[in-house]
FIPA-447953 format. One record per atom (N, C-alpha, C): residue number from 1; residue in one letter; atom name; x, y, z. Coordinates in steps of 0.001 Angstrom, whole numbers, plus 500000, padded with zeros to 6 digits. Layout:
<recs>
+------+------+--------+--------+--------+--------+
: paba : rodo : drenro :      x :      y :      z :
+------+------+--------+--------+--------+--------+
:  NUM :    A :     CA :      X :      Y :      Z :
...
+------+------+--------+--------+--------+--------+
</recs>
This chain:
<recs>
+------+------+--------+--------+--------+--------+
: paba : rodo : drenro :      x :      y :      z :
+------+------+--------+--------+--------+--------+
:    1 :    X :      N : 013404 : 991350 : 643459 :
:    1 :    X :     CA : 014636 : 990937 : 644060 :
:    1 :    X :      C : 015402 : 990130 : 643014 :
:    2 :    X :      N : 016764 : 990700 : 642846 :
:    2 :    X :     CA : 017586 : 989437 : 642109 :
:    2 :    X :      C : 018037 : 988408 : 642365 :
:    3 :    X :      N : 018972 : 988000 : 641620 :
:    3 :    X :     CA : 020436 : 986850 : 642233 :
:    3 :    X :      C : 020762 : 986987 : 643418 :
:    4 :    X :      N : 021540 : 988294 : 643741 :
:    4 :    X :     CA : 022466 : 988895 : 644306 :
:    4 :    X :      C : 021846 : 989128 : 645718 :
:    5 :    X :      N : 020411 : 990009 : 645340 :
:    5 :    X :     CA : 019602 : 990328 : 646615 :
:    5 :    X :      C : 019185 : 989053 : 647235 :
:    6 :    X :      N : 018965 : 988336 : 646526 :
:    6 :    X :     CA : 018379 : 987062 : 647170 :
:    6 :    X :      C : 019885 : 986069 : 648145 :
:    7 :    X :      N : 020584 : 985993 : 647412 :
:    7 :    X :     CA : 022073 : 985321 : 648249 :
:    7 :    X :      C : 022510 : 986316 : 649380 :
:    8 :    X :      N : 022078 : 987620 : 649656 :
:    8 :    X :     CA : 022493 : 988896 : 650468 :
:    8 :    X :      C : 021644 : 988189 : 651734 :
:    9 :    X :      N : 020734 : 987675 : 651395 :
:    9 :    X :     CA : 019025 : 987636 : 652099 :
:    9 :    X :      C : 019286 : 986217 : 652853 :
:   10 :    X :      N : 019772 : 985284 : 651828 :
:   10 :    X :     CA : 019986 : 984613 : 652940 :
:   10 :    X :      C : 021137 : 984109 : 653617 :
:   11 :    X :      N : 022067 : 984961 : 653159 :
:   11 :    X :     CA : 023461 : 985199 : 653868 :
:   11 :    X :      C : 023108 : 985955 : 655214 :
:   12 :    X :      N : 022217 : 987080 : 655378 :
:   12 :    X :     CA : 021916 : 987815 : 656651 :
:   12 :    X :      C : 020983 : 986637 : 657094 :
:   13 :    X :      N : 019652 : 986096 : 656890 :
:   13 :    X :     CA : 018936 : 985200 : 657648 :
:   13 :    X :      C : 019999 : 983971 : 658318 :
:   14 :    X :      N : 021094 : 983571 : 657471 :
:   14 :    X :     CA : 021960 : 982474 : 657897 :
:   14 :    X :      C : 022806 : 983004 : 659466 :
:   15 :    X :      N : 023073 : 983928 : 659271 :
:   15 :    X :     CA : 024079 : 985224 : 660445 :
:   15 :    X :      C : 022916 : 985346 : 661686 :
:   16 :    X :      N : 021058 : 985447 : 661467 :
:   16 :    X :     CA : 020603 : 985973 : 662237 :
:   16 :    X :      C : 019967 : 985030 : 662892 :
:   17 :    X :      N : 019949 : 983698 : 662271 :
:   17 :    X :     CA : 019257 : 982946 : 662917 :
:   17 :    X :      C : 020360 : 981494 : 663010 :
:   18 :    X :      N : 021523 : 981682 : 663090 :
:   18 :    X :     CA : 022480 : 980169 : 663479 :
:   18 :    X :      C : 022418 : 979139 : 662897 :
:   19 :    X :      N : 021194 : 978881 : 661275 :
:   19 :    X :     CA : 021117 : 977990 : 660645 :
:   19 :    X :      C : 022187 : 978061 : 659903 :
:   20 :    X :      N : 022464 : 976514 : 658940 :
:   20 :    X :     CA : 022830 : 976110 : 657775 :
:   20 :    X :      C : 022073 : 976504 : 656917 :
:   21 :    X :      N : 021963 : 977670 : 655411 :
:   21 :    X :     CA : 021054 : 977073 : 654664 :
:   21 :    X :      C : 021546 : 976477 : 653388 :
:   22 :    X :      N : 021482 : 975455 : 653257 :
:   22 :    X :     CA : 022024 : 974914 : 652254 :
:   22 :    X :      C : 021221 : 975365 : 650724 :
:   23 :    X :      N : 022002 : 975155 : 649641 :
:   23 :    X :     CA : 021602 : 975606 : 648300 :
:   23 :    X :      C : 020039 : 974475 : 648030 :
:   24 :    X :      N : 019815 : 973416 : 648417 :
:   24 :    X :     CA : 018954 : 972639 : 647989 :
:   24 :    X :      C : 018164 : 973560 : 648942 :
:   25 :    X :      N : 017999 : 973948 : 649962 :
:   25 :    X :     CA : 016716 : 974648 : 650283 :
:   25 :    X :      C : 016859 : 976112 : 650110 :
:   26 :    X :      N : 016805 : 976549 : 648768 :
:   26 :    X :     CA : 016778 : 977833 : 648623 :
:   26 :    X :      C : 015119 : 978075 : 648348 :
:   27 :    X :      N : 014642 : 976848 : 647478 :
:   27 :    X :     CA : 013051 : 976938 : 647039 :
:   27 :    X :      C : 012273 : 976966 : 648455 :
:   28 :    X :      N : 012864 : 976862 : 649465 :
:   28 :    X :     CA : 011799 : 977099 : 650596 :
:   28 :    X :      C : 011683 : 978376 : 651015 :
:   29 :    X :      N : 012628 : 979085 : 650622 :
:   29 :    X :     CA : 012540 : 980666 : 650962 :
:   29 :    X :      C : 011780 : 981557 : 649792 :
:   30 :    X :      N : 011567 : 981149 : 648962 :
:   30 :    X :     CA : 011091 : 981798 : 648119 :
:   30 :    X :      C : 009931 : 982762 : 648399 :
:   31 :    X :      N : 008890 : 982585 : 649347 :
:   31 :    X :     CA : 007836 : 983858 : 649472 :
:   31 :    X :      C : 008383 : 983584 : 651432 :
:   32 :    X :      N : 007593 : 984830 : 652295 :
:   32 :    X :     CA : 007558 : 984779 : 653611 :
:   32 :    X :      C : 007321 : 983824 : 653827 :
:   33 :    X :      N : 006227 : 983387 : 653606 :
:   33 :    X :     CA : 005291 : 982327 : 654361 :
:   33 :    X :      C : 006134 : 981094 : 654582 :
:   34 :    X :      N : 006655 : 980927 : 653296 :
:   34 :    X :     CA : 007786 : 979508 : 653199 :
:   34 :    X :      C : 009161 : 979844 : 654178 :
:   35 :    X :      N : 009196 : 980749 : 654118 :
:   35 :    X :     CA : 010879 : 981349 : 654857 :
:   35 :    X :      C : 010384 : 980981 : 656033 :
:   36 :    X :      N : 009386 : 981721 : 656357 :
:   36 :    X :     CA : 009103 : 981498 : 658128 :
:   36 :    X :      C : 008805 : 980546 : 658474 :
:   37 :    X :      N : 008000 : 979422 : 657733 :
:   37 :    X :     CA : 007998 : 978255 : 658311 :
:   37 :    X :      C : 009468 : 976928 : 658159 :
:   38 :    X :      N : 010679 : 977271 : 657133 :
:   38 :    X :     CA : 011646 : 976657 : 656982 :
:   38 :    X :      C : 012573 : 977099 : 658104 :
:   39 :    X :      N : 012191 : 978805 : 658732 :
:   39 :    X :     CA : 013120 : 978748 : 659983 :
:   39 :    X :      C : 012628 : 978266 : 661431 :
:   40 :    X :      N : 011089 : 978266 : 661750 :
:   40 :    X :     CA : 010399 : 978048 : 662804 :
:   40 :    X :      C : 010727 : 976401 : 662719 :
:   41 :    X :      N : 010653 : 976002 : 661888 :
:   41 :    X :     CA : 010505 : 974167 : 662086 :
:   41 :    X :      C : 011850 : 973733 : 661899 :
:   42 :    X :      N : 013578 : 974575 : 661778 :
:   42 :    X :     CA : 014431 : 974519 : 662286 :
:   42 :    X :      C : 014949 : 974765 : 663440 :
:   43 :    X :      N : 014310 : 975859 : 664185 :
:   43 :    X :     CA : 014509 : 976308 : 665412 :
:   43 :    X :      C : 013433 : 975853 : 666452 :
:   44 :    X :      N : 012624 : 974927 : 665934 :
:   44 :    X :     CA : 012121 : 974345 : 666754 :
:   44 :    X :      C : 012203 : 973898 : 668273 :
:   45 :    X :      N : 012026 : 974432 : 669685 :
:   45 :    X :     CA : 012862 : 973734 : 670359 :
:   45 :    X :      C : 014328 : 974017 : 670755 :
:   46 :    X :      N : 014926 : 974717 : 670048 :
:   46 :    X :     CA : 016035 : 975257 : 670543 :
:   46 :    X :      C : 016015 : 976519 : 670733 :
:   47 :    X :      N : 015230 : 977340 : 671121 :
:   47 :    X :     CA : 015094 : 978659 : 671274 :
:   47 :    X :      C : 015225 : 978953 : 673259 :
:   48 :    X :      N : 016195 : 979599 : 673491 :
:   48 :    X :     CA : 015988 : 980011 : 674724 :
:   48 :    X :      C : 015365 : 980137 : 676029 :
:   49 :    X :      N : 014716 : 980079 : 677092 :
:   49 :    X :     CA : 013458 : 980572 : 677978 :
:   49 :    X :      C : 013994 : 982383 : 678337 :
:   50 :    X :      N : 012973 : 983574 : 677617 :
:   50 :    X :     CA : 013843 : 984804 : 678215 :
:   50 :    X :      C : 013877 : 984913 : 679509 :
:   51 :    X :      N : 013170 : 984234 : 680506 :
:   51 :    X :     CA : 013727 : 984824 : 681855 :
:   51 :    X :      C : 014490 : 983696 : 682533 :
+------+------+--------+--------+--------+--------+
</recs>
């Protein structure tokens, strides 16, 4: 992944999940593991009930 792919990546994660991501936390996205836990422990708690 490049520059480009990577700012694409979290331009769509920013659109899909209602966060801010600011440039200082770009190093948290760097592998899955880090992504998913920088969006789970933002969305903590504010997630919906589906029924």
């Amino acid at each position: 992944m490049d520059s480009l792919d990577f700012l694409n990546f979290v331009e769509l994660l920013s659109s899909r999940t209602g966060l801010a991501l600011p440039e200082q936390d770009y190093p948290s996205l760097t592998t899955l593991e880090s992504g998913a836990d920088y969006v789970a422990a933002r969305t903590r708690g504010t997630q919906q009930d589906p029924s």
